[in-house]
C-alpha positions in Angstrom: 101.4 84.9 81.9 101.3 86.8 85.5 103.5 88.8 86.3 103.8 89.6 89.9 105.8 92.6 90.9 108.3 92.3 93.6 106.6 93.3 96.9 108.7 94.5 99.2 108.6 93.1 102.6 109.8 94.5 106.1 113.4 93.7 106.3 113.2 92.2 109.5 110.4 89.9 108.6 113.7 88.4 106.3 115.4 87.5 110.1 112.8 85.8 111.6 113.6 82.0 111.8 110.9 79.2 111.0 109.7 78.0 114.1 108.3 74.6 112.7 105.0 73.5 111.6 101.7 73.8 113.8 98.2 73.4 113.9 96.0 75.6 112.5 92.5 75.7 112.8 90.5 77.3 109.9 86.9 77.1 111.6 84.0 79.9 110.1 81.9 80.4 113.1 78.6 82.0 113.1 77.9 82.2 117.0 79.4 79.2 117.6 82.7 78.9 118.7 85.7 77.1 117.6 87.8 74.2 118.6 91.2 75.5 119.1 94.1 72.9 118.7 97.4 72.9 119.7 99.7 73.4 122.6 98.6 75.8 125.7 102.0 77.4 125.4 102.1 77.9 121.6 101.1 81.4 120.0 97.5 81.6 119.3 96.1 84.1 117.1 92.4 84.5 116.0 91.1 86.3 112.9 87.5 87.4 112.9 86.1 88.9 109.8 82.5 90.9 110.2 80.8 89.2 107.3 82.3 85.3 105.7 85.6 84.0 104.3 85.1 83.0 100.7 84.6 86.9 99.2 87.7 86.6 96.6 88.7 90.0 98.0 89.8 91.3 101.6 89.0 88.8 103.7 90.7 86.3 101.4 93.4 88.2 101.5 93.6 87.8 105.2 92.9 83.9 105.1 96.7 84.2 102.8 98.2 84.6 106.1 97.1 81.6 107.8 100.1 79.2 106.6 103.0 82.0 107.4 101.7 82.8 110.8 102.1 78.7 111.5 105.4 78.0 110.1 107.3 81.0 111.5 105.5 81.7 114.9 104.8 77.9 115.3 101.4 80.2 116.0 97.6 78.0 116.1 95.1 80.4 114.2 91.1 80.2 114.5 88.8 82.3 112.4 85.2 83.8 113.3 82.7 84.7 111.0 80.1 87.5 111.8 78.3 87.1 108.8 76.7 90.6 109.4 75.0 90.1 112.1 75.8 92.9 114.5 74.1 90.1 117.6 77.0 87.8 116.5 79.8 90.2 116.9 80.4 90.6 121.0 79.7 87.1 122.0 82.5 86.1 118.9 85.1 88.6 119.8 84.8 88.0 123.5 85.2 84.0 122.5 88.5 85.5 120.3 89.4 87.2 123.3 89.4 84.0 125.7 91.0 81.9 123.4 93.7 84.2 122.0 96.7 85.9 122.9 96.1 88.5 119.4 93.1 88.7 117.7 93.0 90.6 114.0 89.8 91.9 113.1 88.5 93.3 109.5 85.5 94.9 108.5 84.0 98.5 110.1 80.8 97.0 110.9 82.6 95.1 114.2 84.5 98.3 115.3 82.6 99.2 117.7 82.4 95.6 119.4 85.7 95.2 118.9 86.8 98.5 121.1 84.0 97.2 123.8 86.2 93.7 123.8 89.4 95.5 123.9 88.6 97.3 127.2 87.4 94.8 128.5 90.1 92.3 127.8 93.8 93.9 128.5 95.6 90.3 128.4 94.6 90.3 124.9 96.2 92.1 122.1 93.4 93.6 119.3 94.8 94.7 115.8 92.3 96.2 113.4 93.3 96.1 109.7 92.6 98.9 106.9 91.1 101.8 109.1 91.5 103.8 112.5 90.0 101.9 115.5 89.8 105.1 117.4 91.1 103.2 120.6 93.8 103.2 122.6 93.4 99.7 123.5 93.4 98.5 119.3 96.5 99.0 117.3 95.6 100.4 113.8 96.8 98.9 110.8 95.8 101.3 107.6 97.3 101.5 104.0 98.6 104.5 102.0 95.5 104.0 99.7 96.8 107.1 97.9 100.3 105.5 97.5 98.8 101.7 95.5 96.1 103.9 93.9 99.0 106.2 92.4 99.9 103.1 90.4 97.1 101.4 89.6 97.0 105.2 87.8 100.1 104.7 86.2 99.2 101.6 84.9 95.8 103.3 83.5 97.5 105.7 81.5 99.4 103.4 80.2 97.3 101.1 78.5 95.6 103.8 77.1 98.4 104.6 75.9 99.3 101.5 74.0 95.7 101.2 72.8 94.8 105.1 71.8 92.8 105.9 74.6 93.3 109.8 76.0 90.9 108.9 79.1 90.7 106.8 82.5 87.9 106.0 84.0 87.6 105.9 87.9 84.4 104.8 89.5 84.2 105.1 93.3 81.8 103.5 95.9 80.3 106.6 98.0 81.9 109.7 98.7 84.1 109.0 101.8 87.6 110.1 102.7 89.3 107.1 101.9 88.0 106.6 98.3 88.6 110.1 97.5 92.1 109.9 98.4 92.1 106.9 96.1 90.8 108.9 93.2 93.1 111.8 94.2 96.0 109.4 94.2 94.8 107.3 90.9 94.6 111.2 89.0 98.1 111.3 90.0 99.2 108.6 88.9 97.6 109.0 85.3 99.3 112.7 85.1 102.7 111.3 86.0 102.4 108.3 82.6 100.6 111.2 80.9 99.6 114.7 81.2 97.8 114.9 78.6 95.0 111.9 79.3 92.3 113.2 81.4 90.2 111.3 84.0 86.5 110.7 84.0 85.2 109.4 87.8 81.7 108.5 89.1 80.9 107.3 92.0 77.9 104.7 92.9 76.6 105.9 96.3 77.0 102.4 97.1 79.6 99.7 97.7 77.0 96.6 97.3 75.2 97.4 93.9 77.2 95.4 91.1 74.4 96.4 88.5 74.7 100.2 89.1 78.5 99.4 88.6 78.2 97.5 86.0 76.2 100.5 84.2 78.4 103.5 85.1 81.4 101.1 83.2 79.7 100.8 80.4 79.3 104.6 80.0 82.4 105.3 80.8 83.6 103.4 78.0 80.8 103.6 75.4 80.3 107.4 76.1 83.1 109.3 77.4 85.7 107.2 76.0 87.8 105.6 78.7 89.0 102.5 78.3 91.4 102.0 81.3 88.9 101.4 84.2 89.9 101.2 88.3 86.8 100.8 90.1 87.6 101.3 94.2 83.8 100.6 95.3 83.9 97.3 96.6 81.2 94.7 95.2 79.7 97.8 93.2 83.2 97.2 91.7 82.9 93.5 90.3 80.3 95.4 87.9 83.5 96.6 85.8 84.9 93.5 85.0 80.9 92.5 84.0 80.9 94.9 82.0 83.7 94.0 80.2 82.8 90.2 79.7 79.7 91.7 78.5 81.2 93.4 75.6 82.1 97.0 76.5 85.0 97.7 75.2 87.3 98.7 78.7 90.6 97.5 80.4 89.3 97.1 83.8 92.1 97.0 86.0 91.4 95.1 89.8 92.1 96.3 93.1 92.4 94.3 96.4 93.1 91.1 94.8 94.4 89.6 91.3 90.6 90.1 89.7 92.0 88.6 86.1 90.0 85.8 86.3 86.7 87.7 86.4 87.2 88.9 82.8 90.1 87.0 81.4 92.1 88.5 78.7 90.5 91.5 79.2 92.5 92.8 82.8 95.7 94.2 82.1 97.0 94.5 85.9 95.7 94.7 89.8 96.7 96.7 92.4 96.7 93.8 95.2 96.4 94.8 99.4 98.8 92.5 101.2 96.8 91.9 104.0 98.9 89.1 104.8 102.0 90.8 104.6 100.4 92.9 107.3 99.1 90.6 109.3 102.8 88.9 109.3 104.8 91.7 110.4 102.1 92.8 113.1 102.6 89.4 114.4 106.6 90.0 114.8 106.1 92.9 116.4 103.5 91.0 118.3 106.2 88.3 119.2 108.7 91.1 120.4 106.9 92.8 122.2 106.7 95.9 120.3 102.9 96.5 120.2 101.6 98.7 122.3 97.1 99.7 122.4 96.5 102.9 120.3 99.7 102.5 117.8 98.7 103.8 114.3 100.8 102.2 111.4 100.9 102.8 107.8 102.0 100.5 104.7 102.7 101.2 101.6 104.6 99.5 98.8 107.8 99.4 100.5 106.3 97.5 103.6 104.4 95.3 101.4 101.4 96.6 101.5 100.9 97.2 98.0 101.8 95.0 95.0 101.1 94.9 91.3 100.4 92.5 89.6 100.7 92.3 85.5 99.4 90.4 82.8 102.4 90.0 80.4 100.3 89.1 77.7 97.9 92.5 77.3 101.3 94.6 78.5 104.7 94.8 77.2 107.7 94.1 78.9 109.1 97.4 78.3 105.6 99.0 79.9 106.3 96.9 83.0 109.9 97.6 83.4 108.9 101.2 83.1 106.1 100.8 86.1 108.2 98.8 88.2 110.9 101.5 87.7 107.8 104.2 88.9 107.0 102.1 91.6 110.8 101.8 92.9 110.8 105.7 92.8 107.6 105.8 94.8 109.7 103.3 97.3 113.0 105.4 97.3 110.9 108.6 98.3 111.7 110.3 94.8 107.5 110.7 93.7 105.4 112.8 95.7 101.8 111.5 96.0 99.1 114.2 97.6 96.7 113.1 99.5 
């Protein structure tokens, strides 16, 4: 069984009242535009994504926000695909702009086009998700990556510590900022379960090479002994949970999204980015009038954007209630994470 721990959402999301059902458009455009549908007067809200729905990570975590932005802002949503083609990205955004009163936008290869369609349209609200835009026109959405990484940590150590292992393996992507604070954050996390387990990190120089992840997994686990294993690397990261179906004796633990299906009975827990949540809240703040161009805003557990999720059958329930007891601390304010 799943067990899903309780994700904390904004209180005032809890006030808002269900507007009624509306149309939503779910359209993946690739320079073409979509057909929006719905009243002139209703909220309309696009969602352009620099590369395609369909990934089983962020983006799909985005598209979870589709059916709660109709039924409580009575809003009409259209999506835009840029399917990594940087010639795709102006003429979509500007079409998001025209057709939208706020337009969310994920993935850092658009950034640049999405600050050139900000300036040049005021009337329309741009909200970038998981970064800095850099703008003062974009409000910034980014997560406390050092905050969910703390746990997904915590729940490293302790499997290991059920199964006899002394080391967690961490592999990371390439050496920027945000995954080091992930690693820094993940270390933590294992010394607050354990400080006697150790941690053993890698990174791929890459976040789009599965194989190379796939290898570093394996010797992690086959060489220097870790069986937990949190891979924050992107698709270099699916290689982990290869690895395991493969026969490598690791727990590898997901990030982003429940990953238990991708080596099942094999993942003891995820650490899962509620983009949704996110993209919810923003809306209300949206809908009051509380947005301003430039705003920076940070989520963490206790705005729900972090949540973990547990399998119940590879963890105890005493292990769980002990995370979810860490993770309520983390919340309160009592654990101090470094970045």
């Amino acid at each position: 069984m799943r067990h899903v721990s309780s994700r904390i959402m904004p209180r005032s999301l809890a006030s808002i009242a269900l507007l009624g059902a509306a149309s939503l458009v779910l359209v993946g455009c690739g320079g073409k535009a979509p057909t929006a549908q719905g009243e002139e007067d209703s909220l309309n809200i696009g969602v352009f994504v620099d590369n395609a729905f369909g990934d089983g990570d962020f983006f799909d975590q985005a598209s979870l926000a589709e059916d709660p932005l109709a039924e409580q802002f009575d809003a009409t949503v259209s999506t835009y695909e840029g399917q990594l083609e940087a010639q795709n990205f102006a003429p979509l955004l500007q079409d998001a702009a025209d057709r939208n009163d706020l337009v969310f936008v994920l993935g850092f290869e658009a950034i640049d086009a999405m600050n050139e369609a900000a300036a040049a349209n005021p009337d329309t609200q741009f909200v970038f998700i998981d970064g800095e835009a850099g703008s003062e026109d974009v409000v910034s959405a980014v997560f406390r990556t050092q905050e969910g990484c703390f746990m997904a940590g915590a729940l490293a150590a302790t499997v290991n510590a059920a199964n006899g292992s002394s080391t967690a393996g961490f592999i990371g992507g390439v050496n920027a900022p945000v995954v080091e604070n992930c690693e820094s954050g993940y270390t933590q996390g294992v010394a607050e379960v354990d400080s006697a387990q150790t941690v053993a990190s890698q990174y791929v120089g890459s976040f789009v090479d599965p194989g190379k992840g796939s290898e570093i997994a394996s010797t992690l686990g086959s060489t220097r002994g870790a069986y937990s294993v949190f891979a924050y690397a992107g698709l270099s990261g699916s290689g982990v949970f290869d690895a395991a179906k493969a026969g490598t004796d690791i727990a590898p633990i997901g990030v982003v999204a429940d990953k238990s299906a991708l080596a099942p009975s094999k993942v003891p827990g995820s650490l899962t980015m509620g983009v949704d949540t996110v993209m919810v809240d923003l809306t209300r703040q949206f809908v009051d009038g509380k947005l301003s161009g430039g705003d920076v805003q940070d989520y963490g557990f206790a705005e729900g954007g972090w949540a973990m999720v547990y399998d119940e059958e590879l963890l105890s329930a005493d292990d769980i209630a002990k995370l979810e007891a860490l993770q309520e601390s983390i919340v309160a304010g009592d654990v101090e994470i470094d970045e």
